[in-house]
C-alpha positions in Angstrom: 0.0 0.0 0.0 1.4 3.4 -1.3 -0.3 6.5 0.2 0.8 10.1 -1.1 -0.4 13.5 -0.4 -1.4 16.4 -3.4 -3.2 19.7 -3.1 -3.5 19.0 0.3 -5.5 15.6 -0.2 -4.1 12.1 0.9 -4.7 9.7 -1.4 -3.7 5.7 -1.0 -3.6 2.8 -3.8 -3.0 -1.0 -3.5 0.1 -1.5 -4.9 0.8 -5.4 -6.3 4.3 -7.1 -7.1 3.2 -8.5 -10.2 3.3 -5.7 -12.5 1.9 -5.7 -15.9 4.7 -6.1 -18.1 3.4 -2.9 -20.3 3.6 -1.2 -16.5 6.9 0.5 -15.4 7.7 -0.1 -11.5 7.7 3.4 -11.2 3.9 3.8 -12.3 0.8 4.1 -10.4 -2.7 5.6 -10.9 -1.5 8.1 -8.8 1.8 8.7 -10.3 0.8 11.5 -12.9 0.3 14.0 -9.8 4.0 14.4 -9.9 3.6 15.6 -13.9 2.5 18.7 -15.1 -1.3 18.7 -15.6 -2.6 21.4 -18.0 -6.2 21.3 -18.2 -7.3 20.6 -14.8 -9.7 22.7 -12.7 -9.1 23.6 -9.5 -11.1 22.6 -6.5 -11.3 24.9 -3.5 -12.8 22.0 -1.4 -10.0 19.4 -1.0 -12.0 17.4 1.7 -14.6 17.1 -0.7 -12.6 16.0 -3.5 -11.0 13.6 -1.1 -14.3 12.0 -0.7 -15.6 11.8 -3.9 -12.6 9.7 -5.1 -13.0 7.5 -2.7 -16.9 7.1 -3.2 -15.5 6.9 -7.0 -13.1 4.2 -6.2 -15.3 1.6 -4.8 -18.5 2.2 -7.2 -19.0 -0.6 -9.7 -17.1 -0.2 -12.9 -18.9 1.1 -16.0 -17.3 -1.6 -18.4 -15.1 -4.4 -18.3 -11.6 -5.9 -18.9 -12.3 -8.3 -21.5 -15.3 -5.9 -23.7 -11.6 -3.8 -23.0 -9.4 -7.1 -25.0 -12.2 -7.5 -27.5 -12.0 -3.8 -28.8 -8.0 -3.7 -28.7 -8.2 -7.0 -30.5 -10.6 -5.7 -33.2 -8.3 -2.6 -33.4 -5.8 -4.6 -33.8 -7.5 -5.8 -37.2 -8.4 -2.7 -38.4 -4.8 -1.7 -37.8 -4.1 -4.4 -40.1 -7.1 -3.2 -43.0 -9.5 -5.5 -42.1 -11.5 -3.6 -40.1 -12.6 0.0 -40.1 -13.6 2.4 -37.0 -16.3 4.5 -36.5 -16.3 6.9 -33.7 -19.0 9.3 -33.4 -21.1 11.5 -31.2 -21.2 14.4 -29.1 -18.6 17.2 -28.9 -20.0 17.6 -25.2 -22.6 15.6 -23.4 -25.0 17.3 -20.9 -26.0 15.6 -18.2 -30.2 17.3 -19.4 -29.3 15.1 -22.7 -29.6 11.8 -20.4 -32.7 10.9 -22.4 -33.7 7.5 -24.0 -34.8 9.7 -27.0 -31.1 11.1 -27.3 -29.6 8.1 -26.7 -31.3 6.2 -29.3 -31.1 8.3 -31.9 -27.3 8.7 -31.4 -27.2 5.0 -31.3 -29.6 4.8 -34.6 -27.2 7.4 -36.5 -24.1 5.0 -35.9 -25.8 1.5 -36.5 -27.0 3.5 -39.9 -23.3 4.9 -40.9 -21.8 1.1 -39.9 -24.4 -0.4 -42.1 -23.7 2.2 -45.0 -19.6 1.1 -44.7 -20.0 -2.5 -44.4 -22.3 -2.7 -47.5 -20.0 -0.2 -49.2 -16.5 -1.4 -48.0 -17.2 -5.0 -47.3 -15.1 -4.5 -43.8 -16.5 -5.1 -40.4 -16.9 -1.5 -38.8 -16.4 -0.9 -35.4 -18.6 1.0 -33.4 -17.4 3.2 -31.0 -19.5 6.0 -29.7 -18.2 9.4 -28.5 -20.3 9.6 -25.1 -21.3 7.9 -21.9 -18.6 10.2 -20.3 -17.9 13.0 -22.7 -18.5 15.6 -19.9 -15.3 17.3 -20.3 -13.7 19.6 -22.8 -10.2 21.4 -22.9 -10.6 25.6 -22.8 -8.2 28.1 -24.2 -8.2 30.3 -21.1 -8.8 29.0 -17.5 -11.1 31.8 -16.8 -13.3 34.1 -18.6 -14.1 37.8 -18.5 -17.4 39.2 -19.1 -17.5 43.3 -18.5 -15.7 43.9 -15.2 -16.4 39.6 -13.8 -13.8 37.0 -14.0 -14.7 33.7 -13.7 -13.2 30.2 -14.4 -14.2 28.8 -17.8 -17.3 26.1 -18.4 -15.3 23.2 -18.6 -17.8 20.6 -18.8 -20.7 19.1 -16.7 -18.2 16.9 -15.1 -16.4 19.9 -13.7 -18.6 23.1 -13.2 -21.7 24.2 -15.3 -22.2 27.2 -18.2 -24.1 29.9 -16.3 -21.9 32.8 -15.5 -22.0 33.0 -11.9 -19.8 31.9 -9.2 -21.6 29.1 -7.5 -21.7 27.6 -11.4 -18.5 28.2 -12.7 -17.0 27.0 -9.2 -15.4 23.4 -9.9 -17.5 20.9 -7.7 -15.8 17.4 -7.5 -19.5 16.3 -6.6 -20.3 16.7 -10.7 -18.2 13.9 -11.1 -20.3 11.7 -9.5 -23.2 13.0 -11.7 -21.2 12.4 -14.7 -20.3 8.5 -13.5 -24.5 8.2 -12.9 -25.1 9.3 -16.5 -22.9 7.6 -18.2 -24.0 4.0 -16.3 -27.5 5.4 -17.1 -26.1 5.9 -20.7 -24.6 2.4 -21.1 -27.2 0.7 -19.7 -29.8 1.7 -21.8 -27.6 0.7 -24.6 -27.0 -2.8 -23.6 -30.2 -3.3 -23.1 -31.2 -2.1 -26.5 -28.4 -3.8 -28.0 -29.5 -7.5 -26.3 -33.0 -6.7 -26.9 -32.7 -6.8 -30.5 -32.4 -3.2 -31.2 -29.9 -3.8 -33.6 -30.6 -7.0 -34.9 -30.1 -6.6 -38.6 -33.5 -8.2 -39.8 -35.0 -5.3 -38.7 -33.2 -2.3 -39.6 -36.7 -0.5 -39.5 -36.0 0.1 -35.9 -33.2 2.8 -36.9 -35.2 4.9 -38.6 -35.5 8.7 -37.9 -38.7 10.0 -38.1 -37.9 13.6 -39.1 -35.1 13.1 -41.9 -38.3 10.8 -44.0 -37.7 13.9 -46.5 -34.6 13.5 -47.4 -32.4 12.3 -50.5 -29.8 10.5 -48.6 -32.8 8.9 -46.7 -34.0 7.4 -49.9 -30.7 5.8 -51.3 -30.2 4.9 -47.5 -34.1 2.5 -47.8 -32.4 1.0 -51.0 -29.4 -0.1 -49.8 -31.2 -1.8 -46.8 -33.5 -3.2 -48.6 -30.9 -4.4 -50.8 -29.3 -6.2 -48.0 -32.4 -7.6 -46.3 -32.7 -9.3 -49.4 -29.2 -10.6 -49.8 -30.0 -11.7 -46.1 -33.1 -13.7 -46.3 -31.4 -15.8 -49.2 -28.8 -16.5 -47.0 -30.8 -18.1 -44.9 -33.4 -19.7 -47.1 -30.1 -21.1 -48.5 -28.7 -22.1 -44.8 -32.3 -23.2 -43.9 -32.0 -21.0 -40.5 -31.7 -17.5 -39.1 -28.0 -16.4 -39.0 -28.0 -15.4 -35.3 -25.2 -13.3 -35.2 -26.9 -10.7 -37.7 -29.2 -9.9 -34.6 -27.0 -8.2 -32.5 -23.4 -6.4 -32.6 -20.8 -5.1 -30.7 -20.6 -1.4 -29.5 -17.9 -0.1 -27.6 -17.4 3.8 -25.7 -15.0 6.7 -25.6 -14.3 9.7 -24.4 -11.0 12.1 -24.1 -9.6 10.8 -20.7 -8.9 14.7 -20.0 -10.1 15.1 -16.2 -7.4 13.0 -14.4 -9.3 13.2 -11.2 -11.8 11.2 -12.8 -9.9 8.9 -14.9 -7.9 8.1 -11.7 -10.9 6.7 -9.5 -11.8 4.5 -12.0 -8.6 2.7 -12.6 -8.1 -0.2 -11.1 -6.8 -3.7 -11.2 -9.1 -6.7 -12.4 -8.9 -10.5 -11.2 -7.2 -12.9 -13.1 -5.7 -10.3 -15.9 -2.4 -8.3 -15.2 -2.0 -4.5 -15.5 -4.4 -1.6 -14.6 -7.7 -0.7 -16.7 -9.2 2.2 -16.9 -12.5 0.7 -16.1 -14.7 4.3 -17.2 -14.2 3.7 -20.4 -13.6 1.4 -23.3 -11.7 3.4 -25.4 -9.9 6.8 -24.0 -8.0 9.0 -26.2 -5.6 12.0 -25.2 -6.4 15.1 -26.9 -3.9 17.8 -28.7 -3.8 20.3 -25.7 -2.1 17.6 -23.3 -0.1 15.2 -25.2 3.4 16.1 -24.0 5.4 13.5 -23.8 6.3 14.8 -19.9 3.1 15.6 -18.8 0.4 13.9 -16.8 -2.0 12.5 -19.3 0.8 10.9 -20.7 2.0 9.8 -16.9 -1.6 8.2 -16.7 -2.4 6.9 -20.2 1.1 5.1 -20.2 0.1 2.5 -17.4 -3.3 1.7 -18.2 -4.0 -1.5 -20.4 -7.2 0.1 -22.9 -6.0 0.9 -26.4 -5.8 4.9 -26.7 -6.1 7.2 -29.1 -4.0 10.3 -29.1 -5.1 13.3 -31.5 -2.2 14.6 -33.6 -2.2 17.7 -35.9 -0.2 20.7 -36.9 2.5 21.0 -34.4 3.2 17.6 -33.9 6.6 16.6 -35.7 7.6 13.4 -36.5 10.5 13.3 -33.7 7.8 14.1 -30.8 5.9 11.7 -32.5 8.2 8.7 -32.5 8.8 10.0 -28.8 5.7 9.8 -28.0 4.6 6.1 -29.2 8.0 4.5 -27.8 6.3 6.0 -24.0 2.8 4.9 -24.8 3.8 1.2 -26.6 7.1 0.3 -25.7 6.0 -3.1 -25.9 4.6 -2.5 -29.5 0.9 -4.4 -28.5 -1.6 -5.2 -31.5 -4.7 -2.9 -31.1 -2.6 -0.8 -28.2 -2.1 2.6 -29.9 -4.6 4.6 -32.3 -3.1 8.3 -34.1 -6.2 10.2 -34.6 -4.7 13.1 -37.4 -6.8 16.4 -37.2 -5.3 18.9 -39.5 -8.0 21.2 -41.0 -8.5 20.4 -45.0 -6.1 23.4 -45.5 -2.8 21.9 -43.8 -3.3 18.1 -43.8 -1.4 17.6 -47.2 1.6 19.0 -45.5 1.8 17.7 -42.4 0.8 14.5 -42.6 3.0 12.7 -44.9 6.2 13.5 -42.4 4.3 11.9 -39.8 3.5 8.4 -42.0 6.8 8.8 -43.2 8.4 8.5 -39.3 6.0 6.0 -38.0 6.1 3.7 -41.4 10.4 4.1 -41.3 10.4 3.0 -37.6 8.7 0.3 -38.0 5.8 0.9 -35.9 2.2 -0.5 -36.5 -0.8 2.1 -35.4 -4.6 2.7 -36.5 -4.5 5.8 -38.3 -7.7 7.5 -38.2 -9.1 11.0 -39.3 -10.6 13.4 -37.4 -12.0 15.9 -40.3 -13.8 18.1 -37.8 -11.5 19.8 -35.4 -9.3 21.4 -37.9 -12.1 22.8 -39.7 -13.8 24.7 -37.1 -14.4 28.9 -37.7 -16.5 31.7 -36.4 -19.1 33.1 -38.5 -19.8 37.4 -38.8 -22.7 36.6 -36.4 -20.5 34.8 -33.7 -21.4 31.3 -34.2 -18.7 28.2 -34.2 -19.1 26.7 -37.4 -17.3 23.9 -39.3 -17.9 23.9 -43.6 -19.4 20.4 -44.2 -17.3 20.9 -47.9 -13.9 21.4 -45.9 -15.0 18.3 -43.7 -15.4 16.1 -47.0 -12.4 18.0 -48.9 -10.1 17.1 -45.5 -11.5 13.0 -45.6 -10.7 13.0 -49.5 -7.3 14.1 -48.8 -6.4 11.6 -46.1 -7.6 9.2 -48.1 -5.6 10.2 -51.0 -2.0 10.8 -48.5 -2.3 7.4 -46.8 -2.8 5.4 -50.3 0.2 7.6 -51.7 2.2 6.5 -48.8 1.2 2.7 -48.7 -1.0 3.1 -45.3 -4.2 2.1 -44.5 -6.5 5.0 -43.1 -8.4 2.4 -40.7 -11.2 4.8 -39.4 -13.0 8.5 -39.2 -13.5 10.8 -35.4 -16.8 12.5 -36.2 -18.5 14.4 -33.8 -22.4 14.3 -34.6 -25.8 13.8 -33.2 -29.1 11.8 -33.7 -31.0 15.5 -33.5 -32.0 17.9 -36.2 -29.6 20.3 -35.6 -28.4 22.9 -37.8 -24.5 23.6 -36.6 -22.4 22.8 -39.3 -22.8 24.6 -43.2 -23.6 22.4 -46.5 -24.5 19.3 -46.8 -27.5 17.7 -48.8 -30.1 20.3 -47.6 -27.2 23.4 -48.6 -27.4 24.8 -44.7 -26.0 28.6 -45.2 -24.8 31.0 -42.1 -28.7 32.3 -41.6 -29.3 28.7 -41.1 -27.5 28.5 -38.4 -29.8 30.2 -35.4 -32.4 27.7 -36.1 -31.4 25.1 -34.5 -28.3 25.6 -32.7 -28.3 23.4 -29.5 -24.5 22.4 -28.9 -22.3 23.5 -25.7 -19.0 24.0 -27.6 -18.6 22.6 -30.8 -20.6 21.9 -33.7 -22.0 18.9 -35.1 -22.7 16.6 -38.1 -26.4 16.4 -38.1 -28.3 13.1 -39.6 -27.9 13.7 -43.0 -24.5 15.3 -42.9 -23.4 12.0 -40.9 -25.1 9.5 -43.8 -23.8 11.4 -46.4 -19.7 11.5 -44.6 -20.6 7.6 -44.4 -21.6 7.7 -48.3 -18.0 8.8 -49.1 -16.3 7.0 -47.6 -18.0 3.8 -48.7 -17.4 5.0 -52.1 -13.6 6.1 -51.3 -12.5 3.0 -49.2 -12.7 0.3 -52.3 -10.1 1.6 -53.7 -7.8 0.1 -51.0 -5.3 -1.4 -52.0 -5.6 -4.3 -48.6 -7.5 -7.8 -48.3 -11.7 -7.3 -47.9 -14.0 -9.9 -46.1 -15.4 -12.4 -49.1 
């Protein structure tokens, strides 16, 4: 039993001789408090905090070691162009969104997208989703001014809430406990979709969304799946039985493992299985703003046994790079490490070659995956955060196009999106212009694919991916 003491609160972790071998025996959940930890709020109430790690530490754990193996395993495929990712959903979650319409309809959008790929790239997609603890988002400024009031900035619902005043922006480690309620809420309301046939292939009908009946992409959408529930009842009329496994699938989580606090109360060792999971989340990813290769996301992410994803962009040069993977997989795991590139359509062409260049010369095996939103993100003449759905689909092309130039396979999209009938980013099908925008406008900080924008980046790419020059599922 280690114990050690930071910001004033005692904190203690069962320390075991038999070390994971991807675990240094200098690491602990605990040891990124000696790093330098950008992003993190500060709490004025250390008792409290004190407490609600430890209420945190001995709740049940919101997914498992081995749904953990199964994703890094199918990563490990996709990293090998078998597979392909999709990861998609909110930007933020709010804890008000906790809704079974919201959570269905985000769950509809991705079984849709996965459906258009397979068909399109004869793959098997993985299905990751962007919430169940996407309640906190990196800031550009710790604290915000608003005529002659200073307050710290809305960093997510895990951490304080968006009204400016001081009892709301005040970090209250209490909203983490609300944040680990909403996202078991979250998952189990998937599960039990999932095992109650929600996604059972014979009856895609269940995926529908009413309010997008209108639409274009909508039609060609009906004709593919009715293409495919044909092809699947001959199947069977040829097996002479169902084909059970088309009635159910495999769906994983994520979010960016940015408040340490949290990630720490959930990490914990497993019977039976070495090493230290991160038990909050399937599939946690480090973000831009708190890569550094000395820094405390780093500390943490390097001794935890899920696959990560770390976002890399303009800025990040090949020799950080390289740095960076040899601390994350020394031990060069299958399915271990995911680079997530997020360039903007404007500078991917340049900086992303050097960095398949270093990572193919050194003889290291990573998921790439493209993130065409956050590079494309800009303020409209009326104030609103926009991204161009054209730039978004220019940016996609492109990566296609740099990783077949380079003889890598791009093994997966980062989308952020939503289930609702939002209007937050410009184009698409329905040409959405800047009025367009105030109509319906609902996200906390950035914006996101609606339905049809989602469908239609899923349309694409099913086009783009044959192309490929790598072995497809017969």
């Amino acid at each position: 039993m280690g114990s050690y003491r930071t910001h004033g609160v005692l904190f203690s972790v069962t320390m075991s001789p038999a070390m994971s071998p991807a675990t240094s025996p200098d690491w602990s959940p605990i040891s990124w408090q000696t790093k330098p930890a950008l992003q993190q709020p500060t709490y004025p109430d250390t008792a409290r905090l004190e407490q609600v790690m430890q209420d945190l530490a001995h709740l049940p754990p919101l997914v498992t070691s081995w749904e953990i193996e199964k994703l890094k395993s199918q990563l490990a495929e996709a990293a090998e162009g078998n597979m392909f990712l999709l990861q998609g959903g909110d930007c933020a979650e709010s804890f008000a969104d906790c809704t079974s319409e919201n959570i269905a309809n985000k769950l509809k959008i991705l079984l849709q997208m996965s459906l258009v790929l397979t068909h399109g790239t004869q793959k098997r997609v993985i299905r990751v989703g962007r919430f169940a603890g996407q309640y906190a988002k990196p800031r550009s400024e710790d604290m915000e001014t608003r005529g002659d009031v200073v307050l710290p900035s809305y960093r997510g619902e895990l951490i304080n809430s968006q009204p400016f005043t001081p009892a709301d922006r005040t970090p209250d480690p209490v909203r983490m406990l609300r944040g680990y309620e909403r996202a078991a809420l979250t998952l189990n309301f998937i599960r039990g979709l999932i095992d109650g046939g929600f996604a059972d292939l014979h009856h895609p009908e269940y995926w529908d969304l009413d309010w997008v009946k209108h639409s274009d992409h909508a039609e060609e959408y009906q004709k593919l799946v009715a293409a495919i529930s044909h092809s699947l009842l001959f199947l069977e009329t040829l097996a002479g039985r169902a084909v059970g496994a088309m009635s159910r699938v495999d769906y994983f989580t994520s979010h960016e493992g940015l408040h340490l606090w949290y990630e720490q109360a959930q990490t914990r060792r497993v019977p039976r299985r070495p090493g230290w999971y991160n038990l909050s989340t399937h599939f946690p990813w480090i973000g831009m703003r708190t890569a550094q290769t000395e820094g405390a996301h780093v500390e943490l992410f390097r001794g935890i046994a899920n696959p990560i994803g770390v976002k890399v962009g303009p800025g990040t040069t090949p020799e950080k790079l390289l740095e960076l993977i040899g601390i994350l997989d020394p031990r060069q795991e299958p399915g271990r490490l995911t680079l997530i590139h997020r360039f903007g359509q404007k500078k991917i062409a340049d900086g992303l070659p050097p960095l398949l260049d270093a990572v193919q010369s050194a003889g290291r095996k990573v998921l790439w995956v493209c993130d065409p939103m956050h590079g494309n993100t800009e303020a409209t003449a009326s104030g609103f955060k926009t991204r161009r759905f054209d730039s978004i689909l220019a940016e996609l092309d492109q990566a296609f196009a740099l990783h077949q130039a380079a003889g890598t396979y791009l093994g997966g999209v980062h989308l952020e999106l939503t289930g609702e009938n939002v209007t937050e980013c410009i184009g698409g099908a329905r040409g959405l212009a800047e009025e367009d925008l105030q109509r319906s406008y609902h996200t906390q900080v950035d914006p996101r694919l609606n339905y049809e924008q989602a469908l239609e980046v899923a349309m694409l790419i099913a086009r783009r991916m044959p192309a490929e020059p790598f072995p497809r599922i017969v």
